[in-house]
SERO-4910 file (N, C-alpha, C, O; in steps of 0.05 Angstrom, whole numbers):
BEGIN
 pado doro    nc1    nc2    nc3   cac1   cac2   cac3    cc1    cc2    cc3    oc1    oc2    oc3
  Unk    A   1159  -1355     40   1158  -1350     68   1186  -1344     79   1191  -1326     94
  Unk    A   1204  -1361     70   1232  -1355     76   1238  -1329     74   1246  -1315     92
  Unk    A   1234  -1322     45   1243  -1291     35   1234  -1268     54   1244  -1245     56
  Unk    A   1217  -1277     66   1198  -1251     83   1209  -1251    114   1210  -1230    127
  Unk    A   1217  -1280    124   1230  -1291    148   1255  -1273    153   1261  -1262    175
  Unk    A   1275  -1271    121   1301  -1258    129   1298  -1228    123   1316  -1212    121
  Unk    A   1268  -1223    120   1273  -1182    128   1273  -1179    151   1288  -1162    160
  Unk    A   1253  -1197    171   1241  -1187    203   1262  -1196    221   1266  -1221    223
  Unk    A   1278  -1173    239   1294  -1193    260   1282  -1206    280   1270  -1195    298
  Unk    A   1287  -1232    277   1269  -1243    292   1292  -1260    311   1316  -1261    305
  Unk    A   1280  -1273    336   1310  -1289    352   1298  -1326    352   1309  -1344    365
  Unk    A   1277  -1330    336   1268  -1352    333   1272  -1368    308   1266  -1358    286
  Unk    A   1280  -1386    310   1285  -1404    289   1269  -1416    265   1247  -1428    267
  Unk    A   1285  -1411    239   1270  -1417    218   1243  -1435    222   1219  -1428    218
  Unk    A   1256  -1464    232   1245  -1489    239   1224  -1478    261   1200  -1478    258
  Unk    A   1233  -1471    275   1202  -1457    302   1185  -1448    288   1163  -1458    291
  Unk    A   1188  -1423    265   1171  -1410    254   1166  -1423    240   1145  -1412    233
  Unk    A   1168  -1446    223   1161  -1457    205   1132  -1483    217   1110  -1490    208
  Unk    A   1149  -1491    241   1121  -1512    262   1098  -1489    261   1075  -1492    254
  Unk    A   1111  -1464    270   1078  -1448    291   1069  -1450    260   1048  -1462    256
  Unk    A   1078  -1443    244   1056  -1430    213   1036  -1466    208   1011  -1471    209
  Unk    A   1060  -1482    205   1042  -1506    197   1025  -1518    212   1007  -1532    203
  Unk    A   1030  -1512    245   1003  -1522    265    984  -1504    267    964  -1510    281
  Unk    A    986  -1472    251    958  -1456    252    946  -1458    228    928  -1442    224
  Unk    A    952  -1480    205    940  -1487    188    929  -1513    182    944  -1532    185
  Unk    A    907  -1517    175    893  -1545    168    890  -1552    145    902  -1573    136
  Unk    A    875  -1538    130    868  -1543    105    886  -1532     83    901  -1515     92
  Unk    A    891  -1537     58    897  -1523     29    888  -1526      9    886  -1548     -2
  Unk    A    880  -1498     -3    864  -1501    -19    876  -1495    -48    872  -1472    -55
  Unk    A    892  -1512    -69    892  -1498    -89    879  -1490   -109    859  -1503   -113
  Unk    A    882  -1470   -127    865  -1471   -140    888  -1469   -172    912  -1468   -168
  Unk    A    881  -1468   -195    893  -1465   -226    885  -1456   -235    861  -1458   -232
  Unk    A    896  -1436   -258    874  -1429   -280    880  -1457   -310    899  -1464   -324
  Unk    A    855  -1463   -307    859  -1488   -334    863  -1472   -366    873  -1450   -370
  Unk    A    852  -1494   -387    854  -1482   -401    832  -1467   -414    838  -1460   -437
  Unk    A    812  -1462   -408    791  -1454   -406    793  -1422   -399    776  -1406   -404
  Unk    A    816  -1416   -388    817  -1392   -374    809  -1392   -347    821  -1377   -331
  Unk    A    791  -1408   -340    782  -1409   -311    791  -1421   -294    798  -1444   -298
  Unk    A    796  -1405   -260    809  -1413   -246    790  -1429   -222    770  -1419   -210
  Unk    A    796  -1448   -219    793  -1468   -210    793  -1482   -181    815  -1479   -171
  Unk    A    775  -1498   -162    801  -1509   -144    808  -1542   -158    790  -1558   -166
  Unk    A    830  -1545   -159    834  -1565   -175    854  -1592   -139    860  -1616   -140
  Unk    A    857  -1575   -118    859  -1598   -102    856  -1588    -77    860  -1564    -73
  Unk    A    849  -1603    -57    837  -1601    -20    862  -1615     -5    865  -1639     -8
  Unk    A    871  -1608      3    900  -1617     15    898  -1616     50    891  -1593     57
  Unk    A    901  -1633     70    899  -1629     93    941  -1625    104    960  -1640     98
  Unk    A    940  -1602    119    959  -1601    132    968  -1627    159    963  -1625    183
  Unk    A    976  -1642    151    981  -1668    177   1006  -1651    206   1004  -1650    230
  Unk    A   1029  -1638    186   1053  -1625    207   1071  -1631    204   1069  -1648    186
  Unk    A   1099  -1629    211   1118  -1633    202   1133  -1663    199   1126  -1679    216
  Unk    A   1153  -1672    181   1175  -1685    187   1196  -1677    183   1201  -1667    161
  Unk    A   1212  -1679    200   1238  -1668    199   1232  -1643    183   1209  -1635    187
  Unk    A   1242  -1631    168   1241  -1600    155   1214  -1598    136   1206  -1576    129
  Unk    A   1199  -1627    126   1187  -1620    109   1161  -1620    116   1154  -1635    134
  Unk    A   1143  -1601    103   1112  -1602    119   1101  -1621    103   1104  -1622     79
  Unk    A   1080  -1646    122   1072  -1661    100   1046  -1662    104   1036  -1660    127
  Unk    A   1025  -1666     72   1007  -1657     62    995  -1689     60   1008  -1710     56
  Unk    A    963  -1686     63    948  -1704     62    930  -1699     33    921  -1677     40
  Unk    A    920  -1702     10    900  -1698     -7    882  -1705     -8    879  -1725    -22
  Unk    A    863  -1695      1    825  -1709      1    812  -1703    -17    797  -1721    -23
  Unk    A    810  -1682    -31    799  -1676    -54    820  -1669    -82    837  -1652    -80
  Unk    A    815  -1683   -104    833  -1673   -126    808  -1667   -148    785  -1675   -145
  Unk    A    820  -1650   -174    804  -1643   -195    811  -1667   -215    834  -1675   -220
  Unk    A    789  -1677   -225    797  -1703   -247    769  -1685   -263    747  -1676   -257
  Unk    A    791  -1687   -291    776  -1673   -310    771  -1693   -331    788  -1710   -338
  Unk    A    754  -1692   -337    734  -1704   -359    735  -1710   -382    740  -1732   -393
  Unk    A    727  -1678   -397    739  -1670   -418    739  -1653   -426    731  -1637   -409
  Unk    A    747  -1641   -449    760  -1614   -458    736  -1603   -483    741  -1608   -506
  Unk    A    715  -1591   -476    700  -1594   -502    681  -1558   -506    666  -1547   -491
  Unk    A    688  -1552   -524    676  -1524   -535    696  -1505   -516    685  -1489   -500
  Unk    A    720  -1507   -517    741  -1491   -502    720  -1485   -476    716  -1462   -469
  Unk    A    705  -1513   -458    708  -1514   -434    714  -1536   -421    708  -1558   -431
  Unk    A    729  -1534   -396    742  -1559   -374    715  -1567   -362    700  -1550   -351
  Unk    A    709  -1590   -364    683  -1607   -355    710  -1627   -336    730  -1637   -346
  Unk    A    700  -1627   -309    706  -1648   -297    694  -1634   -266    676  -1618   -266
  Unk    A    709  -1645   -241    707  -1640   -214    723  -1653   -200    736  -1673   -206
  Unk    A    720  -1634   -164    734  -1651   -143    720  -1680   -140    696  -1685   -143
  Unk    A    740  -1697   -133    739  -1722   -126    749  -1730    -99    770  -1718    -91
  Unk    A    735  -1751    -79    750  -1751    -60    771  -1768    -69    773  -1774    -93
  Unk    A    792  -1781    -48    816  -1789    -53    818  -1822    -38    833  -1840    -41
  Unk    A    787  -1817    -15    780  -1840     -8    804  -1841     22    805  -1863     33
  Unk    A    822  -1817     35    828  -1806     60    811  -1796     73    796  -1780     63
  Unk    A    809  -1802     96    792  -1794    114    816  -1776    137    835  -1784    151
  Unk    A    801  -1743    131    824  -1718    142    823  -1732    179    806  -1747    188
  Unk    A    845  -1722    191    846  -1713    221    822  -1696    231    809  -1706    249
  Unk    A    817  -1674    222    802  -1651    227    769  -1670    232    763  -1670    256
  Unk    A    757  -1678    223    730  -1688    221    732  -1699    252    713  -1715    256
  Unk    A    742  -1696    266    751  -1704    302    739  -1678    310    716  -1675    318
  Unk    A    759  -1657    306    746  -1633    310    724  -1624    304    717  -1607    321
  Unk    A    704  -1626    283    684  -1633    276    661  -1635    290    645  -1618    298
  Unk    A    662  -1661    292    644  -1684    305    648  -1667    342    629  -1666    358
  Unk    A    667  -1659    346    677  -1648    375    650  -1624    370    628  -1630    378
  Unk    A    654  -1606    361    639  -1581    352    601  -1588    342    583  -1571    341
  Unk    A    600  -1614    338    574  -1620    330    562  -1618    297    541  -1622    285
  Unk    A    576  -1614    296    582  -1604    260    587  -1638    247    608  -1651    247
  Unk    A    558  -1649    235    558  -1679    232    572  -1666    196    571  -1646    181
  Unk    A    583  -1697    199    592  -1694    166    583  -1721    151    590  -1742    162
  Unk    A    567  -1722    126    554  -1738    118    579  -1757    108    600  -1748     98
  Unk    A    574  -1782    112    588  -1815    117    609  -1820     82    628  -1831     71
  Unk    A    588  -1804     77    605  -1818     38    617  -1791     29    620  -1789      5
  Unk    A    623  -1777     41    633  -1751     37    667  -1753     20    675  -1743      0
  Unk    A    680  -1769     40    699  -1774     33    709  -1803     28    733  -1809     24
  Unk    A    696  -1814     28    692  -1836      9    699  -1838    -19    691  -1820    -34
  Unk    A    720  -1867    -32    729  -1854    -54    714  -1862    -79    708  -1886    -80
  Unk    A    704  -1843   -106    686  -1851   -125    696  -1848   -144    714  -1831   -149
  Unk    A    685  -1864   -160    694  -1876   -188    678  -1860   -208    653  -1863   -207
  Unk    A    690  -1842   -227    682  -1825   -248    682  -1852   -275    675  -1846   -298
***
């Protein structure tokens, strides 16, 4: 994002542009390619907002893999047992979210 920041003249500051980007985002989704070849989402990340320069990240869902068997990745997302900010907004919108959702479970 930086690299792209110093083509555009812009008269706003790194740090400004860097708040507006992280308060128009909520969620992150990564994904990997394992070893399987297949790409994956391997973690659910909630955007919380800044401290001081760094954006900081909440994880609700991660990939916990299993095992490794006939060159395929057997596992899945897990919650993390965080309960996101966003489920406010949610619940605001009427959009019910089932209770054990994010609740944390034992593989």
């Amino acid at each position: 994002m930086t690299n792209f920041l110093n083509v555009i003249p812009l008269e706003l500051s790194f740090k400004a542009i860097r708040e507006q980007v992280v308060s128009s985002i909520v969620l992150n989704i990564h994904m990997e390619q394992m070893k399987d070849v297949m790409r994956r989402v391997v973690q659910v990340s909630e955007v919380r907002g800044m401290a001081s320069d760094t954006i900081v990240m909440q994880d609700i869902f991660v990939f916990h893999q299993i095992r490794f068997q006939n060159w395929i990745v057997h596992g899945g997302l897990i919650p993390t047992g965080l309960r996101p900010k966003f489920l406010e907004k949610l619940a605001a919108n009427s959009i019910e979210n089932a209770n054990n959702t994010f609740e944390l479970s034992r593989i």
